[in-house]
PARO-992500 format. One record per residue (C-alpha): residue in three letters; z, y, x. Coordinates in steps of 0.05 Angstrom, whole numbers, plus 5000, padded with zeros to 4 digits. Each point is the difference from the previous one (the first is absolute). Example, Ala and Ser with C-alpha at 12.3 -4.5 7.8 and 13.67 -1.06 7.14 Angstrom:
<nodes>
ALA515649105246;SER498750695027;
</nodes>
This chain:
<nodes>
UNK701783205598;UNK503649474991;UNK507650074964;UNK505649815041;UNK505749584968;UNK503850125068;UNK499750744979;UNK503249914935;UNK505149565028;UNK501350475056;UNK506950274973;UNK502449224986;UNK498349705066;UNK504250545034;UNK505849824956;UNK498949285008;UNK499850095080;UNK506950524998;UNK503749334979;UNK495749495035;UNK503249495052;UNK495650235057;UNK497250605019;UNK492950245013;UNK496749805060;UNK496150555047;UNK495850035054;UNK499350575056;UNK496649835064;UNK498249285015;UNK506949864972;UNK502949864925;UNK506950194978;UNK505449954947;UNK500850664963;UNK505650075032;UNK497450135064;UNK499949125034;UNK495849745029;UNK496649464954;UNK496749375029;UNK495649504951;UNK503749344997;UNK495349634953;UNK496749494962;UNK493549944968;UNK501049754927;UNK494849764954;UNK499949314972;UNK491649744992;UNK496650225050;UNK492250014975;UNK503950454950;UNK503150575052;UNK492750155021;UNK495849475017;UNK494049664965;UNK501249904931;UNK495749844939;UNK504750304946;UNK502550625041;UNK507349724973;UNK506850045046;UNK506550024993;UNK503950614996;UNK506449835046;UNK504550604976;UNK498849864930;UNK503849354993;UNK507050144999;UNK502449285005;UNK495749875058;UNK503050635035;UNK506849764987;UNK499449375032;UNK496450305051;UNK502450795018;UNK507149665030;UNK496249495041;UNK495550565035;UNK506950455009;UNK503749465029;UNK494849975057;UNK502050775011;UNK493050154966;UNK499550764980;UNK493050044977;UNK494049544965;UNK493050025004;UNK496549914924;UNK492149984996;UNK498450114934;UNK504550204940;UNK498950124931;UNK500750734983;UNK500649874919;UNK505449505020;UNK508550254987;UNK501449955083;UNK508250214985;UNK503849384996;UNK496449755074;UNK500950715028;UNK506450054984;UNK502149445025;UNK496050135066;UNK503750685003;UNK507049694997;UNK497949515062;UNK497750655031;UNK492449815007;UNK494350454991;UNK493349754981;UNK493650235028;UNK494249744961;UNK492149975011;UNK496650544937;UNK494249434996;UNK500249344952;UNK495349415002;UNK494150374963;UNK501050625004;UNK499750155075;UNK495250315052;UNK494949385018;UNK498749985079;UNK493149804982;UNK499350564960;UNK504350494997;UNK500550614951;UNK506150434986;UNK498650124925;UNK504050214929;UNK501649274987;UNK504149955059;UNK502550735005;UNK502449824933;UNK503249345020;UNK503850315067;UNK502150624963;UNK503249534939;UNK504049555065;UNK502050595021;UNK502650364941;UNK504149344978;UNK502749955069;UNK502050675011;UNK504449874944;UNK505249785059;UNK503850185062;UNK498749415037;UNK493250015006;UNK497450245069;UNK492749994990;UNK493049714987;UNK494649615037;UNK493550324981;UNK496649395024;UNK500649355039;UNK495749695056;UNK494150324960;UNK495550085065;UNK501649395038;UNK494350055053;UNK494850525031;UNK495449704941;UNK503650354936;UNK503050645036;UNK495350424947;UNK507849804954;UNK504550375041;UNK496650674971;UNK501649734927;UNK506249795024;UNK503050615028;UNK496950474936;UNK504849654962;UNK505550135048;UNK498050784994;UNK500049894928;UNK506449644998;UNK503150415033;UNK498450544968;UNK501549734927;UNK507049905031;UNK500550695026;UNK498250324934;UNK505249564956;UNK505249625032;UNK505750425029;UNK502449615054;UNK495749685060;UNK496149344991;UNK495349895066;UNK493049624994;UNK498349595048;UNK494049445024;UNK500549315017;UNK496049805057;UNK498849345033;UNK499049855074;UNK492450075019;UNK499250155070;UNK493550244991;UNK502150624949;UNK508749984998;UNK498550625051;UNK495450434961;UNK503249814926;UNK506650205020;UNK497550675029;UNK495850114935;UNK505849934954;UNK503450435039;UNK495750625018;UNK498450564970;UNK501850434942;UNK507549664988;UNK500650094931;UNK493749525000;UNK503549525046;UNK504749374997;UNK507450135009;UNK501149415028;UNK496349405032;UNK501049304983;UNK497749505051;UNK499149194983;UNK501549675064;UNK500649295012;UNK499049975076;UNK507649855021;UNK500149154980;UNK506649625019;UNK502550125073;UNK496950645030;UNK501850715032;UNK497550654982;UNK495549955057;UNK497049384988;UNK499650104924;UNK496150645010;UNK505950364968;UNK499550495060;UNK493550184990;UNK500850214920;UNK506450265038;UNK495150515044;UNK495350154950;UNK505550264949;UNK503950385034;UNK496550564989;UNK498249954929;UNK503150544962;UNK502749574926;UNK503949444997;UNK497349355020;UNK502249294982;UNK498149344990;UNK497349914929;UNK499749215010;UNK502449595058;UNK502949304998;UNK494949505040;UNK499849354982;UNK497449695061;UNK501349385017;UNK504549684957;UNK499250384933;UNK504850464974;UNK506549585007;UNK497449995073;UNK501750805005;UNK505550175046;UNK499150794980;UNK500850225085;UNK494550494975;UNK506050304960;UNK504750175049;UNK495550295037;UNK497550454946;UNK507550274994;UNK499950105075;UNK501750615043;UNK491949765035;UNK497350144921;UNK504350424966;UNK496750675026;UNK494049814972;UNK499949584936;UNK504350044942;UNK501649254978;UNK495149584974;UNK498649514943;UNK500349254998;UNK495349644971;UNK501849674953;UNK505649784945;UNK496749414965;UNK497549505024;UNK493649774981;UNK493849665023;UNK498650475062;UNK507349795030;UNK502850685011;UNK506149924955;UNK507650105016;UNK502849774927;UNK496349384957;UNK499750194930;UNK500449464944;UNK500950274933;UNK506150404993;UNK502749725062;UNK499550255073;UNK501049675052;UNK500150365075;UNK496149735057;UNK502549885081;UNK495550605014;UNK503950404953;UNK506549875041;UNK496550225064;UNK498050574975;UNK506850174959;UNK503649885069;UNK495050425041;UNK499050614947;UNK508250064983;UNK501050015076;UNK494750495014;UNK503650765018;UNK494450465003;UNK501650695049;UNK499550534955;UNK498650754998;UNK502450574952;UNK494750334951;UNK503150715030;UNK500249815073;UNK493249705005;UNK494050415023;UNK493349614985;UNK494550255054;UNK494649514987;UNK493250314966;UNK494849814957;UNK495049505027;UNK492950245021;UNK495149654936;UNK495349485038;UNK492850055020;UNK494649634955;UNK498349455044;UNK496849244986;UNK507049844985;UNK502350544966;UNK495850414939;UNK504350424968;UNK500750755019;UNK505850314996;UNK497250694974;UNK500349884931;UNK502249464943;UNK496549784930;UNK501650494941;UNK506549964961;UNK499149664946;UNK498750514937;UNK499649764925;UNK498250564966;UNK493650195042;UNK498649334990;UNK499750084927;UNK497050675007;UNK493949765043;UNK499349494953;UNK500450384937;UNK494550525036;UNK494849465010;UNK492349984973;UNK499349215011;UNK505649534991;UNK500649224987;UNK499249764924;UNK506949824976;UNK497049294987;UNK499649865077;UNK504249455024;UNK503450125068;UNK496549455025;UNK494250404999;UNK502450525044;UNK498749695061;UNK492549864987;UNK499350784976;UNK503250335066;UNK493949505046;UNK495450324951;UNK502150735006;UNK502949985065;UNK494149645032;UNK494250434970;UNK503350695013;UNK506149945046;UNK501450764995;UNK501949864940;UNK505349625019;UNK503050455055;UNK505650264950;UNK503149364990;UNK499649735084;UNK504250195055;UNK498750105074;UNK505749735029;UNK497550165081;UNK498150724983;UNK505450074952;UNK495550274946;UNK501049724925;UNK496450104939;UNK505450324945;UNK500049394948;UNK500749415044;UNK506450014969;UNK498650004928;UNK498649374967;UNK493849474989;UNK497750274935;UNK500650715025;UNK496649885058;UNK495349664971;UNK498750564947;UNK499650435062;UNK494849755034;UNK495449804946;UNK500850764975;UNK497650175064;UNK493649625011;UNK498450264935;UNK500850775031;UNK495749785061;UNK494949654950;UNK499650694972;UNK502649774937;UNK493749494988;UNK500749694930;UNK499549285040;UNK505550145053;UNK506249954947;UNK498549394975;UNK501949375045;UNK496749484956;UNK503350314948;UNK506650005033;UNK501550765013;UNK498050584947;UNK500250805004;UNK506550264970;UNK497150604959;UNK508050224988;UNK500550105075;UNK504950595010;UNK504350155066;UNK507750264979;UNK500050695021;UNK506849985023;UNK497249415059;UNK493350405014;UNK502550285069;UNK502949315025;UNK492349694985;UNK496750465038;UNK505349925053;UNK498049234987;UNK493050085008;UNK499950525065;UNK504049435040;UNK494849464969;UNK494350355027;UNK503249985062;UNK501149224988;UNK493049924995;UNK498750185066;UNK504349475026;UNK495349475034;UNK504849425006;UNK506049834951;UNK503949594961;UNK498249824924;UNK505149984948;UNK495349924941;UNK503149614945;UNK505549695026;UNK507050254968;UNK506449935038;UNK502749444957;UNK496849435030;UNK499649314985;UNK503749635054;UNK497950285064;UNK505550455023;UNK502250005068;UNK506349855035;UNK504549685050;UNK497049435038;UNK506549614986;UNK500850254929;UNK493849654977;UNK494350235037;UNK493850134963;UNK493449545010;UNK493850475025;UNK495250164946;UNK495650444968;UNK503250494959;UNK500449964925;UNK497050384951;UNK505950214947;UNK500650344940;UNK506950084964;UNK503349395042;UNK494049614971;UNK495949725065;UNK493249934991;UNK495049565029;UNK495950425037;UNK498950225066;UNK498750715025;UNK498650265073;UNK497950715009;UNK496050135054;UNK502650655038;UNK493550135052;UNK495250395008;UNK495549964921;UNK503649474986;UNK503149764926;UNK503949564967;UNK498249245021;UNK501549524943;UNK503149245027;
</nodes>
């Protein structure tokens, strides 16, 4: 278990909110609302200066945390609220940082924040995904240090992380740490903060993703839906924008939904935007079904999707900015009363597996758990010489995983059957210890099979805590199970801190396809590794 900081700060945050500017916001429905019982509608900007640092490729895994310099926020925060802006998108913060000075601030503009849970390395990896301490710890820190105020509305659990029908196996990683999230909220912050997803435009899977996140169990599911849509580009309607289909789809979903990005730049950059999109966003035609939406983005940068140019400590605001300060301050949303309205829509059916889609909606990877982590670990016959180098890893799990894939059943995850072994979620080194420890159990303890080229020895001081016995053999029932599993996914050795490859918004520094890293402690190491999910087979080595 891991200790909660939001818990110990409980008692302050409520105090902190009694006097705070603005009050909470929360949702019921498809709708979101003031505390007081308004109708709220997201009037927004996306604002993060660098973008390979919000989420895109990057070699250091560095970014800049955009609530965490104060004079940046004061020459920006009355900028943003002078274009009648009531909320900002952040997509990766610092939770170590002191976030006060730019929340405060932000609170006496009256705009909330909603910020992504993810950072640069530390992030669930489209190519392959795994929902794993490392992160659990990193989303669980954003979300204690944000909780710390009333103007936060909520998360994003993840961002464009399956883009196509070719990495849907994500969206299951993706939405267990939205049941995880959620539930970490629900268990220490007293007031409502939703998590939500992200999701870009894919004709080929927008259909069945939104319906996944939204089926189901709802404690596992999002509480609100974030769509990146640039389809509306200078003069259009809503019909010949395809606004009226996303119109159709919608209005039946049964959480908020609003746009998450928006902003095309098509054809003359961003000082070409006229905003039209905007006004019809506010519109009696939209209004029913989405809540607002999010512009992308404040600065502008290389990708030409700026409103304000930034030069030092100066700031200097763009022709789009205008047109959208013009179209968002004379934007007048209809609105309903929390009391009066009646929401009817239901859950969404979860999707078929299909070619396109290969994630059931039956069941998620495990939570996260650290101390049966440590506990397997500790119980183990065969483990890794201290002296290996992570480096190593990679070549070990071919060699294992290749000879005796049963072995490795504990640490993989089915994601079209929905059946996962009970450590893919701990780390490399554990599940590495793991599933040498077992080879060496289905080698019948041969003197030869814990040795590895001297790599691996048998731990003589081997001893399971009493006090975790039950939860291993709880373990080891649903691995057995695992092992049946014919076809799967592989998480073997890679931690959730990766080196570069998270994924996220097309516009917000899209990621270049590649194979995924093999990482160890934010260290990525050269080395390839594939497993092989069918029928006998192992781990492949590249």
């Amino acid at each position: 278990m891991v200790t909660s900081k939001a818990a110990i700060v409980a008692g302050l945050t409520l105090a902190g909110q009694a006097s705070a500017a603005l009050q909470p916001i929360v949702m019921k429905g498809s709708k979101f609302f003031y505390e007081n019982g308004t109708q709220f509608y997201i009037k927004g900007i996306a604002y993060q200066q660098d973008a390979a640092g919000a989420g895109g490729e990057t070699t250091t895994g560095t970014f800049k945390d955009p609530l965490a310099d104060e004079a940046a926020c004061k020459r920006d925060v009355p900028i943003m609220a002078a274009a009648g802006t009531n909320a900002i998108r952040t997509y990766a913060i610092d939770p170590t940082a002191d976030h006060s000075a730019c929340m405060k601030l932000l609170d006496e503009a009256g705009i909330y924040v909603i910020s992504d849970l993810s950072e640069p390395s530390t992030s669930i990896n489209r190519d392959d995904p795994r929902w794993d301490i490392t992160l659990y710890k990193r989303y669980t820190a954003v979300i204690d240090e944000m909780s710390k105020y009333s103007n936060v509305i909520g998360f994003f659990a993840g961002n464009e992380v399956s883009n196509n029908a070719t990495n849907t196996d994500a969206s299951a990683y993706v939405k267990a740490a939205v049941r995880d999230s959620k539930n970490y909220i629900k268990n220490n912050v007293k007031r409502w903060m939703g998590v939500g997803y992200a999701a870009n435009d894919d004709a080929k899977i927008r259909s069945e993703m939104a319906h996944f996140f939204n089926c189901g169990n709802q404690s596992e599911a999002i509480d609100f839906w974030g769509y990146n849509i640039y389809e509306w580009c200078g003069h259009n309607t809503i019909q010949g924008s395809g606004y009226q289909d996303q119109i159709d789809f919608f209005k039946n979903y049964s959480v908020p939904v609003f746009f998450a990005e928006y902003g095309c730049n098509i054809p003359n950059g961003a000082d070409g935007r006229i905003f039209e999109e905007t006004t019809a966003l506010y519109s009696d035609a939209m209004t029913d079904v989405f809540s607002g939406g999010i512009v992308y983005m404040y600065f502008e940068e290389d990708n030409d999707y700026g409103l304000v140019k930034v030069s030092g400590n100066s700031a200097k605001t763009m022709k789009n900015y205008d047109k959208l300060k013009a179209n968002v301050l004379a934007a007048k949303p209809k609105t309903v009363e929390l009391d009066s309205y009646k929401p009817a829509n239901e859950p969404a059916e979860c999707p078929d597996v299909t070619s396109n889609w290969q994630v059931t909606g039956d069941a998620l990877p495990p939570t996260p758990n650290e101390s049966l982590c440590e506990c397997m670990y500790n119980s183990l016959t065969c483990v890794p010489n201290k002296d290996v180098k992570p480096t190593a890893y990679g070549e070990l799990f071919g060699v294992v995983c290749g000879n005796d894939p049963a072995a490795c059943a504990g640490i993989q995850g089915n994601v079209s059957t929905g059946v996962y072994g009970s450590y893919a979620m701990c780390n490399s080194l554990q599940q590495l210890g793991y599933v040498m420890d077992q080879y060496y159990k289905n080698q019948k303890y041969a003197s030869t099979a814990c040795d590895f080229n001297g790599q691996a020895s048998a731990n003589g001081a081997a001893k399971a805590d009493p006090t975790c016995s039950a939860a291993l053999k709880s373990a080891e029932a649903a691995n057995k199970v695992a092992a049946t599993a014919t076809a799967g996914h592989g998480n073997g050795g890679v931690d959730g801190s990766s080196g570069g490859a998270a994924a996220t918004s097309s516009s917000f520094a899209a990621p270049v396809a590649m194979k995924s890293f093999f990482t160890v402690a934010d260290m990525a190491v050269g080395m390839y590794v594939v497993i092989a999910m069918g029928v006998g087979a192992g781990m492949v080595m590249l």
